[in-house]
N, C-alpha and C positions, 0 to 999 in steps of 0.2 A: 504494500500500500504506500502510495506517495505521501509527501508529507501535504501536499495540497487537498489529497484526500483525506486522510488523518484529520484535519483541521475542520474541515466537511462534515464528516463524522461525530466530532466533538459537539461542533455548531448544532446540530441538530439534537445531541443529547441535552443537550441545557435548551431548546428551545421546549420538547418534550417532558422534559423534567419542569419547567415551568408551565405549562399546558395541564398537566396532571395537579401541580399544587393549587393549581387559578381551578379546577373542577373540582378540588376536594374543598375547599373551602367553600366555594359557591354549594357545592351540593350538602355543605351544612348549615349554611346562612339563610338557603334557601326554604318560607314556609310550606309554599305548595308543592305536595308530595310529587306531583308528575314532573315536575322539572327538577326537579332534589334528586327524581330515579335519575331522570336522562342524565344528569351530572354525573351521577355514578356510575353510567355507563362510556361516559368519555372519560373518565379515571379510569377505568380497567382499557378501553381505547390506545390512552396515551401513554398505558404501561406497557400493554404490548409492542409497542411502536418505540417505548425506550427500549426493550428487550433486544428488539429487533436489530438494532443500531447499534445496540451495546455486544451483540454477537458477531458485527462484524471487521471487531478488534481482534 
């Protein structure tokens, strides 16, 4: 992997990892349950997608 990939890579784990922290707190901030679920369906979303990224280190 290049280092201009590498850095590609990184970029998108911190944009992911903040994606995920911005839907866990909205999906507990939030009162109405149906948008509180769909939050916590883009936190399990933006974990996979860190995963994903993080595997291809």
């Amino acid at each position: 992997m290049t280092s201009k990939e590498l850095l590609y890579v990184e970029d998108a784990l911190g944009h992911e990892d903040f994606m995920k922290k911005c839907a866990q707190k909205a999906s507990t901030d939030l009162t109405d349950p149906t948008l509180s679920s769909y939050m916590g369906e883009l936190v399990q979303k933006h974990t996979e997608l860190f995963n994903k990224f993080l595997n291809l280190l």
